[in-house]
C-alpha positions in Angstrom: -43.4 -35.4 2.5 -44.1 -38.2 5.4 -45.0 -41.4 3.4 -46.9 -44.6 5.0 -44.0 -46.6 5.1 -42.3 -44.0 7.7 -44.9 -43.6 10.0 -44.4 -46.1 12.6 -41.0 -45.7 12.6 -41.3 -41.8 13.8 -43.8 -43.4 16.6 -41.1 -45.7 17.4 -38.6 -42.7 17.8 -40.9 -40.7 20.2 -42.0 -43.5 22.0 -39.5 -46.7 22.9 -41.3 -48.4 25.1 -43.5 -49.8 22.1 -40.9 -51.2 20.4 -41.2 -54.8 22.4 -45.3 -54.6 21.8 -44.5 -53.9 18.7 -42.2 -56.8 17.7 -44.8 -59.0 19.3 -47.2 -57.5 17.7 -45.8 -57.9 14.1 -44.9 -61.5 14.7 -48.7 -62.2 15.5 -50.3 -60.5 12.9 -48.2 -60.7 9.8 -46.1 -63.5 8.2 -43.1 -63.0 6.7 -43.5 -62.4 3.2 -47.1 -60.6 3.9 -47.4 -56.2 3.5 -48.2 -54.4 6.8 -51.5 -52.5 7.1 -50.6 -49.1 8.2 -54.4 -48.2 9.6 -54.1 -51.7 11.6 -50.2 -50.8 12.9 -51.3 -47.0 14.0 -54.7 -48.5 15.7 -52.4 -51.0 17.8 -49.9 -47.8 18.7 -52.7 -45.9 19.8 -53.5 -48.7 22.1 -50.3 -48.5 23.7 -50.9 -44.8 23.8 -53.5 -45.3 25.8 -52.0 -47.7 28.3 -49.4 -45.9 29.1 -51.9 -42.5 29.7 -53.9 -45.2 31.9 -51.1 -46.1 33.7 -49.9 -42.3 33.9 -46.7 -43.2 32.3 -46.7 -40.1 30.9 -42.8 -39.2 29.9 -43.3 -40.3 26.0 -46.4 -38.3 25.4 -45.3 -35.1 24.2 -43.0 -36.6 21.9 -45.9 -38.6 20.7 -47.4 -35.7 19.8 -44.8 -33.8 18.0 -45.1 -37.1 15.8 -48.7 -36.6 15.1 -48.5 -33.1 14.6 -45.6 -33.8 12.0 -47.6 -36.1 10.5 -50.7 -33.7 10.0 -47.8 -30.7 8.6 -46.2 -32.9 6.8 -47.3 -35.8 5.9 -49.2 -36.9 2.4 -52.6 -37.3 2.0 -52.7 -40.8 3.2 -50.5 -40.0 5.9 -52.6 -37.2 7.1 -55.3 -39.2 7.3 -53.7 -42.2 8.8 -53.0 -40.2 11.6 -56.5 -39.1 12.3 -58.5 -42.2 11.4 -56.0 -45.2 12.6 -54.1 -42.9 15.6 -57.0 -40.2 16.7 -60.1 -42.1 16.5 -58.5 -45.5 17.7 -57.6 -43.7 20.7 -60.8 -42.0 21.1 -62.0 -45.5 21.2 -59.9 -46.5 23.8 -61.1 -43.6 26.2 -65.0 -44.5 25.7 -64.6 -48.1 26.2 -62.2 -47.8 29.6 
């Protein structure tokens, strides 16, 4: 089983070129010694996701979605729903405000 604590590195396999955003990212919104918030990492992936669909950089997608669909096969409860509430939705989001 897929646990929290895996998911964004799997994203971070299928998709590289978050892996600068992401540093960034981390070193804004968390200090050191302070536990990540899975639904607020995902959300900030599926932001990315989004820019890069925007931008029709489209090379990382389908690995982006063997991720998600791992996630829903395998994954644990939270996991599975981590994927649909922080990923899914966030980008849904991201389509109806563009």
């Amino acid at each position: 089983m897929i646990q929290k604590h895996e998911v964004i590195d799997l994203f971070l396999s299928a998709c590289p070129s978050y892996k600068e955003r992401w540093l960034h990212f981390v070193s804004e919104t968390y200090d050191d010694s302070e536990e990540h918030l899975p639904y607020i990492d995902v959300s900030d992936f599926a932001q990315h996701v989004d820019e890069l669909y925007q931008k029709q950089m489209l090379t990382e997608l389908p690995m982006i979605f063997e991720v998600l669909e791992m996630l829903h096969i395998n994954g644990d409860d939270y996991v599975k729903e981590l994927a649909t509430i922080a990923f899914l939705e966030s980008l849904l989001g991201c389509e109806i405000s563009s």
